[in-house]
Short mmCIF file of the C-alpha atoms (twelve columns), coordinates in Angstrom:
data_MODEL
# 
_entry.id   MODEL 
# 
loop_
_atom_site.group_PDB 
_atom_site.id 
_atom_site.type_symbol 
_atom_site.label_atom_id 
_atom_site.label_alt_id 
_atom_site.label_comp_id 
_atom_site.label_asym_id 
_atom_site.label_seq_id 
_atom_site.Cartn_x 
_atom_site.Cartn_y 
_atom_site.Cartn_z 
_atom_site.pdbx_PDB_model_num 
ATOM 1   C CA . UNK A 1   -5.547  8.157   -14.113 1 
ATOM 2   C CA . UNK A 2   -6.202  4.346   -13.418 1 
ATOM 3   C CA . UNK A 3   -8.531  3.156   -10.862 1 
ATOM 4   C CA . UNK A 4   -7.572  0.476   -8.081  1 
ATOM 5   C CA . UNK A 5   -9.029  -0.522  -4.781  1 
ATOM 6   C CA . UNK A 6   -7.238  -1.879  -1.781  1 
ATOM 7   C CA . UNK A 7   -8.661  -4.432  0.159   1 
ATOM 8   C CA . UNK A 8   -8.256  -6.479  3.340   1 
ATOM 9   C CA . UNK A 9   -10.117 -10.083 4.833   1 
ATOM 10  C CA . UNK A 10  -13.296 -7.890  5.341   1 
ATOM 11  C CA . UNK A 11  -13.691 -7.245  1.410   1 
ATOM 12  C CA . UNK A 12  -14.069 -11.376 0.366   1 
ATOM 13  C CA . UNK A 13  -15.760 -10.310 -2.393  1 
ATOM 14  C CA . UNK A 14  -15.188 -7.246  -4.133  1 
ATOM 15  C CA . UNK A 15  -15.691 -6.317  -8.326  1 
ATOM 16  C CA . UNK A 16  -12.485 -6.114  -10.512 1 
ATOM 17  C CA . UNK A 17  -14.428 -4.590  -13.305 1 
ATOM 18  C CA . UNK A 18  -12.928 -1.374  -14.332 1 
ATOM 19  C CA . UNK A 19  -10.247 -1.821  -12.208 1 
ATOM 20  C CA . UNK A 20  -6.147  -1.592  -13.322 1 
ATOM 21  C CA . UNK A 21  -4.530  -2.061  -9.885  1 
ATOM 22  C CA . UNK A 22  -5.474  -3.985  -6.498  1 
ATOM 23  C CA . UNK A 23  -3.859  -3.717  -3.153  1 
ATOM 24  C CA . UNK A 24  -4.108  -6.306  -1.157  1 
ATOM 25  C CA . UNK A 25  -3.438  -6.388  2.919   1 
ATOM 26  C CA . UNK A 26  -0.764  -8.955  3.544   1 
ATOM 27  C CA . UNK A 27  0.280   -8.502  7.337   1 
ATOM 28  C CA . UNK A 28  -0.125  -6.805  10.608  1 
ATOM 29  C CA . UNK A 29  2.229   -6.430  13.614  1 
ATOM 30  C CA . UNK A 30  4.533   -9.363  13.839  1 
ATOM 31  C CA . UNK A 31  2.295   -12.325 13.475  1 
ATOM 32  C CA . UNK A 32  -0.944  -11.744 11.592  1 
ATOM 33  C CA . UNK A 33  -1.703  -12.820 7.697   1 
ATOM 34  C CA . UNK A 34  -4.358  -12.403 5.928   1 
ATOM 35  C CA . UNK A 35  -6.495  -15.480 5.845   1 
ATOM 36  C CA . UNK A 36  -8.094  -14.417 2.397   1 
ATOM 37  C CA . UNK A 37  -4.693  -13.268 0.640   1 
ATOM 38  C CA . UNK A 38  -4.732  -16.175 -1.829  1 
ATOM 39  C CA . UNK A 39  -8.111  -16.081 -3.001  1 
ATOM 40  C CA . UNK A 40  -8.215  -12.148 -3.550  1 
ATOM 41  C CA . UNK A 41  -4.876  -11.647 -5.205  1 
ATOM 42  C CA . UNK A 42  -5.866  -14.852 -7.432  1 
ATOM 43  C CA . UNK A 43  -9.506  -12.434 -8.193  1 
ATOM 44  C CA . UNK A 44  -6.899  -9.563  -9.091  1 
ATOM 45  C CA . UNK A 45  -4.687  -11.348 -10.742 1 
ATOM 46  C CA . UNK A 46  -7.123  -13.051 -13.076 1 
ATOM 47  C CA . UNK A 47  -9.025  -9.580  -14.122 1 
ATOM 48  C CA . UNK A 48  -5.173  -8.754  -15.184 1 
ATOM 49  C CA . UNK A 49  -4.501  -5.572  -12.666 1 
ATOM 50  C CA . UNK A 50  -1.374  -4.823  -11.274 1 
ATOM 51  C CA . UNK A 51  -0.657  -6.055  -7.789  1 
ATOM 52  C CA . UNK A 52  0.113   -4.945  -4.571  1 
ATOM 53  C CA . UNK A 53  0.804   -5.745  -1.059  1 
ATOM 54  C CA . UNK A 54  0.354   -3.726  2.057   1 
ATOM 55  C CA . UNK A 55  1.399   -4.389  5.534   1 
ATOM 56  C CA . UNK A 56  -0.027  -2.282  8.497   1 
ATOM 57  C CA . UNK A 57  2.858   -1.176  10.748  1 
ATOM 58  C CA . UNK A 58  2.450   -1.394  14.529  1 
ATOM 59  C CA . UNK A 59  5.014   0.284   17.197  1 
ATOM 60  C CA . UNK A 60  8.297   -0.552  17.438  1 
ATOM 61  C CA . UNK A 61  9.974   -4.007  15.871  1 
ATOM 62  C CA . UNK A 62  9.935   -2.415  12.437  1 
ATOM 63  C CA . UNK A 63  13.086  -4.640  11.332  1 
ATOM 64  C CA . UNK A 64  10.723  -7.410  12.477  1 
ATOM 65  C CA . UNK A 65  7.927   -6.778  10.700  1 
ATOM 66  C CA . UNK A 66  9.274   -6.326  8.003   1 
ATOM 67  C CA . UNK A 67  11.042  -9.406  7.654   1 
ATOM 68  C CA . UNK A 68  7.522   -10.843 8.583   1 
ATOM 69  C CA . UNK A 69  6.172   -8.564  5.334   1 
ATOM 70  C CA . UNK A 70  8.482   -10.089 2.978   1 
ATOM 71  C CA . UNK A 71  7.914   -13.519 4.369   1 
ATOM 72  C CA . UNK A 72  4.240   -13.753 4.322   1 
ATOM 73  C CA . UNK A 73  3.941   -11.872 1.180   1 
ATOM 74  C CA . UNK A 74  3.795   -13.940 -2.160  1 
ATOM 75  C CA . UNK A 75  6.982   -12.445 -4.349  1 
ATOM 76  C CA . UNK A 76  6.552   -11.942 -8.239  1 
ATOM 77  C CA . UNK A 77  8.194   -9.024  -10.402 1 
ATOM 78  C CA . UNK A 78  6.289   -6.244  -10.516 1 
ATOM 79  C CA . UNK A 79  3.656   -6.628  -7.651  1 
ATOM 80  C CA . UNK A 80  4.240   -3.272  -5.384  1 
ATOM 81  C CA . UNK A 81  4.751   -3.406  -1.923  1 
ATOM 82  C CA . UNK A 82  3.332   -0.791  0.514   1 
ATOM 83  C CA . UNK A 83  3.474   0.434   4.210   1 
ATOM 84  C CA . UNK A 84  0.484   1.495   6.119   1 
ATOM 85  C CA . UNK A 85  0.913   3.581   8.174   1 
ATOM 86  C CA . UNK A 86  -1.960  5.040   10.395  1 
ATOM 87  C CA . UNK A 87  -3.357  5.079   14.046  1 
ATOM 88  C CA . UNK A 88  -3.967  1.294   15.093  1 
ATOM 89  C CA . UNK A 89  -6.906  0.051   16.903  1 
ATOM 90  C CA . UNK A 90  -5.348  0.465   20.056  1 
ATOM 91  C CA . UNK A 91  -5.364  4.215   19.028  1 
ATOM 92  C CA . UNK A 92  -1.227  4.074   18.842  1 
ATOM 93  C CA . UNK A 93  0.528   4.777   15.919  1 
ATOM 94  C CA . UNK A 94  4.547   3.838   14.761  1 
ATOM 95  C CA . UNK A 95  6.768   6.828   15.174  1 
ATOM 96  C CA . UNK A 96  8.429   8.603   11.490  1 
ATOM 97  C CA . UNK A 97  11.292  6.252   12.353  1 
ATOM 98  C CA . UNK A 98  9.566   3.282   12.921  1 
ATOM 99  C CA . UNK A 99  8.415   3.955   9.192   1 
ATOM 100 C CA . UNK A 100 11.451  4.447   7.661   1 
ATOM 101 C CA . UNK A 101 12.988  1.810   9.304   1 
ATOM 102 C CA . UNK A 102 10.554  -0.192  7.494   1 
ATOM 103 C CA . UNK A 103 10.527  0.891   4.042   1 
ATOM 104 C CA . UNK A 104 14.479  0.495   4.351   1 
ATOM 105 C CA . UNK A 105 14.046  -2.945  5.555   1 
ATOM 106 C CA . UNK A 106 11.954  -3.833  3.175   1 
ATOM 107 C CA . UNK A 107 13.346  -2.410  0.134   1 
ATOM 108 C CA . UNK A 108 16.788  -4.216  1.388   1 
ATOM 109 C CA . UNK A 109 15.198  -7.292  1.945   1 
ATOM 110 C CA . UNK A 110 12.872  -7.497  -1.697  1 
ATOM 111 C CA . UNK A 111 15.570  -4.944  -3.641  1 
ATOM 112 C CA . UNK A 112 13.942  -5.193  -6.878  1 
ATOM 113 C CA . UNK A 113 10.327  -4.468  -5.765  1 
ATOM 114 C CA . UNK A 114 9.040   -0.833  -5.572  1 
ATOM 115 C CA . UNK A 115 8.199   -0.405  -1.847  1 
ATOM 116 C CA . UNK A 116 5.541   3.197   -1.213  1 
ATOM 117 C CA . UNK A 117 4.006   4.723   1.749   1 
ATOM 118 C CA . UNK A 118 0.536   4.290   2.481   1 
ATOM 119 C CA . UNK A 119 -0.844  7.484   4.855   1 
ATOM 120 C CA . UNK A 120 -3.587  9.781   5.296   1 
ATOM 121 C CA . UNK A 121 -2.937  13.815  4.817   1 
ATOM 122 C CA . UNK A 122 -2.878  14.260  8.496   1 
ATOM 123 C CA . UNK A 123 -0.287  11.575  8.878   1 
ATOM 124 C CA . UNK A 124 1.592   13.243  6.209   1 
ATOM 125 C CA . UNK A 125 1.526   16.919  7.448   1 
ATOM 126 C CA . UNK A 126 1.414   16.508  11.034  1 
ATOM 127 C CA . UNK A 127 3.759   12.924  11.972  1 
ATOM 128 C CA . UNK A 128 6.159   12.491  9.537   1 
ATOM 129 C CA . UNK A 129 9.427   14.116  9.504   1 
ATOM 130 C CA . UNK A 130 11.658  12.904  7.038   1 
ATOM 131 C CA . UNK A 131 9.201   13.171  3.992   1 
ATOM 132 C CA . UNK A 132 10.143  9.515   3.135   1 
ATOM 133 C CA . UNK A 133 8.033   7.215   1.297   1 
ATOM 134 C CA . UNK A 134 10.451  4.632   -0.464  1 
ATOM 135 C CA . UNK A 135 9.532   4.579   -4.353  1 
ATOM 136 C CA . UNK A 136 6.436   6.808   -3.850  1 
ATOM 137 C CA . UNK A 137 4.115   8.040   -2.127  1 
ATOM 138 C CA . UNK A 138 -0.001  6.470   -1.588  1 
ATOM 139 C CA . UNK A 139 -1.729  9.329   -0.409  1 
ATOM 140 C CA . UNK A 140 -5.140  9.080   1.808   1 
ATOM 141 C CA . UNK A 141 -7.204  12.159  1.530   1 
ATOM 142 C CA . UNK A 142 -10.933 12.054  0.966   1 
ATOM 143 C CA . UNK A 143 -12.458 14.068  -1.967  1 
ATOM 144 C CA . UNK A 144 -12.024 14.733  -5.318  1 
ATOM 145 C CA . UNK A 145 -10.118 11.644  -6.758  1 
ATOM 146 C CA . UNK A 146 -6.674  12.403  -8.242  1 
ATOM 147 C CA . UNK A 147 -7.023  16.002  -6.163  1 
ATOM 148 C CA . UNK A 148 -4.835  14.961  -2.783  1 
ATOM 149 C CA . UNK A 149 -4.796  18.490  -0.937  1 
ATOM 150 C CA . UNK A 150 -1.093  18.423  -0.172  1 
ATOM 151 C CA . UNK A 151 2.136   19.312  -1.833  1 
ATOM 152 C CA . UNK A 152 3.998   16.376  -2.317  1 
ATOM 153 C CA . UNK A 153 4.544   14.462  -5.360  1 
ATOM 154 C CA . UNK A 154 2.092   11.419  -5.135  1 
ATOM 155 C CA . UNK A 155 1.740   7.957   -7.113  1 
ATOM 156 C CA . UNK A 156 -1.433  6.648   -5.645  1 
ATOM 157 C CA . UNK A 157 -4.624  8.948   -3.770  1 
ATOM 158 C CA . UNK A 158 -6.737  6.634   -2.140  1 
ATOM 159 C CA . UNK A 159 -10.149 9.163   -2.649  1 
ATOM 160 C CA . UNK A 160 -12.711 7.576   -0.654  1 
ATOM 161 C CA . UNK A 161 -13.800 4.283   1.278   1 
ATOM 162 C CA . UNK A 162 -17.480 4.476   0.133   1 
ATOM 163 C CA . UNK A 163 -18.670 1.529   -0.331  1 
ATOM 164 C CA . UNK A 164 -14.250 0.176   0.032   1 
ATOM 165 C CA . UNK A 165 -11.572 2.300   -0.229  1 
ATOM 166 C CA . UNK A 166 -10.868 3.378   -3.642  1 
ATOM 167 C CA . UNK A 167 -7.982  4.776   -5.490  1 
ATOM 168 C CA . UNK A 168 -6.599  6.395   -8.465  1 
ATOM 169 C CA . UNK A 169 -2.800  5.768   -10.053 1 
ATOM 170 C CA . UNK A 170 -1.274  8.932   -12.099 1 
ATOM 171 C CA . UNK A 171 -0.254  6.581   -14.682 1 
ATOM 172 C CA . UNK A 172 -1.302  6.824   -18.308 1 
ATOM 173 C CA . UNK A 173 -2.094  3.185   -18.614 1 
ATOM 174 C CA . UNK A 174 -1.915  -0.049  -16.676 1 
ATOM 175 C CA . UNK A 175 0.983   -0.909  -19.122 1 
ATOM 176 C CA . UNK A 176 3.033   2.165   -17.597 1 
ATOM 177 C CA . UNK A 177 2.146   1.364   -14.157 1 
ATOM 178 C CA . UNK A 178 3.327   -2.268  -14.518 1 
ATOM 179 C CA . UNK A 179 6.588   -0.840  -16.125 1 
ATOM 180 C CA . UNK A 180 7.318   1.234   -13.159 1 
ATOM 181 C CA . UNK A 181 6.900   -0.985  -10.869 1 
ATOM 182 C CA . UNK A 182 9.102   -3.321  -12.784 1 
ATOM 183 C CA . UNK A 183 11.857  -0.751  -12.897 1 
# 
């Protein structure tokens, strides 16, 4: 298993030691960017991890957003791209189709990047009905890393957000991870 965070504009400064991968929030909605994205992928980047972008999907407009995804997302082979999808603020959430609408949009619009789902195990088990997640699947389920408690074929299991959210990668090395998502 490799280890990887994700992180947003509220983790400015987070350690890269240990790490293999980093996910970075891009976008929101239709209009926001994050105002750190530079600086934090550059931090990734420079400890040598893998790359990734995530973009958390709002209601609706999912052709939209994810034309504002690609556009305010730096593009380099092999960096992943990822949906979030969760409840919002607002306590809302995007519909199953609203997701796939977006991962299709997406993985039309950047065809040779890997594009994955980012959701929790309720999410999963309870909202979405077409079991689509692109290239793969980023699973959010809180316990024993690399241990998701569902049945689904996984890439990612984000394990815990104590003290950010942390993940593990069922890759053998950073090497094969970088491969795939070159692929």
């Amino acid at each position: 298993m490799l280890h990887g965070v994700d992180v947003s504009s509220y983790q400015t400064d987070f350690d890269t030691e240990g790490l293999d991968f980093v996910f970075v929030k891009s976008t929101e909605g239709r209009s926001y960017v994050n105002p750190k994205l530079k600086s934090q992928v550059k931090r990734a980047r420079d400890a040598g991890c893998v790359i990734g972008f995530y973009h958390f999907l709002w209601p609706g407009h999912a052709k939209e957003q994810a034309a504002h995804f690609v556009e305010g997302t730096p593009e380099r082979a092999g960096d992943l791209l990822a949906v979030d999808w969760e409840r919002t603020g607002e306590g809302t959430r995007a519909t199953s189709a609203d997701k796939d609408r977006f991962i299709r949009e997406v993985k039309r619009l950047r065809p040779s990047h890997r594009v994955l789902l980012y959701c929790n195990r309720s999410f999963w088990l309870d909202h979405d009905t077409t079991s689509y997640a692109g290239d793969g699947l980023w699973i959010a389920d809180y316990g024993t890393a690399g241990k998701p408690r569902i049945e689904a074929d996984w890439r990612i299991h984000q394990y815990t957000d104590e003290p950010l959210d942390k993940d593990v990668a069922d890759f053998p090395t950073r090497e094969a991870m970088r491969a795939w998502a070159e692929a």
